[in-house]
C-alpha positions in Angstrom: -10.7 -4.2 35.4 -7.8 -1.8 34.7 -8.1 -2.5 30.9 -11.6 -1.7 31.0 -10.3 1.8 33.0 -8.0 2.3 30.7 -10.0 2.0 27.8 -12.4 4.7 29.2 -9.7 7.2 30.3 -8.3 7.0 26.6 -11.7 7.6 25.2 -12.1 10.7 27.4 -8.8 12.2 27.4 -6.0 13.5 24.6 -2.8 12.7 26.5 -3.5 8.5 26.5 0.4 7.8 26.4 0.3 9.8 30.2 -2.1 8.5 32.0 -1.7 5.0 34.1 -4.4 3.0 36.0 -2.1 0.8 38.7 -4.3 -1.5 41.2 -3.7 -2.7 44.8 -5.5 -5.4 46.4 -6.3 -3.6 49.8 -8.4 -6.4 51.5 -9.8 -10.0 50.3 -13.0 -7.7 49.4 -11.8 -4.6 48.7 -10.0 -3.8 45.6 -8.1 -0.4 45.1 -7.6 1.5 41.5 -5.5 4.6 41.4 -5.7 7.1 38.3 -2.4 9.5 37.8 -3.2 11.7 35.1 -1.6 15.5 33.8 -3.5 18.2 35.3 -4.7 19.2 31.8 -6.7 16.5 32.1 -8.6 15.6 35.6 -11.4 17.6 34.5 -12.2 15.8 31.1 -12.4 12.1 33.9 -14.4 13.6 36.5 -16.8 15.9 34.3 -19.7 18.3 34.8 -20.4 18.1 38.6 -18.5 14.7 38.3 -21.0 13.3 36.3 -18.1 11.1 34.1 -16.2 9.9 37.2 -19.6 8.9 39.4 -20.8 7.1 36.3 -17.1 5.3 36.2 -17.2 4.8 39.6 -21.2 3.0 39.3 -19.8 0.6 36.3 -16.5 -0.1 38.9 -18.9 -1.0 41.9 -21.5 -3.2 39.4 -18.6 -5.0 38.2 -17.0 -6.0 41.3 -17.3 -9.2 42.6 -21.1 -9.9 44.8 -20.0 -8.6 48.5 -16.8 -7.0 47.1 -16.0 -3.2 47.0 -14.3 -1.3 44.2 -12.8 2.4 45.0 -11.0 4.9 42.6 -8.8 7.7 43.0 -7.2 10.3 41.0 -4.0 11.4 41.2 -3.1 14.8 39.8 0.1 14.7 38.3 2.0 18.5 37.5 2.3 19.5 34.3 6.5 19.5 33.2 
């Protein structure tokens, strides 16, 4: 699952080499996924009225195992 999430946020995004997916296991049916990116480029994930990062989110949740949940966050990193 984090390749597949980082193969999407490369296709979206210019700054590839900065952004990192890491992923916790938060319960025996939950799983976690945490997305640090530069500022520059939050918008470009979560789209027009979050559009990109609902649609992400959709592919996350079909994905998952049956009875198992699938959550993402972003994390906005500062630009140096």
């Amino acid at each position: 699952m984090e390749q597949f999430l980082e193969f999407v946020v490369r296709q979206l995004t210019d700054c590839s080499e900065e952004s990192k997916v890491a992923s916790s296991l938060r319960s025996a049916t939950e799983h976690g996924y945490i997305l640090n990116l530069p500022a520059s480029e939050v918008g470009k994930v979560i789209g027009k009225q979050g559009h990109t990062i609902r649609a992400i989110r959709s592919l996350l949740a079909a994905a998952s195992r049956r009875g198992a949940t699938a959550t993402l966050e972003i994390i906005e990193r500062p630009e140096p």
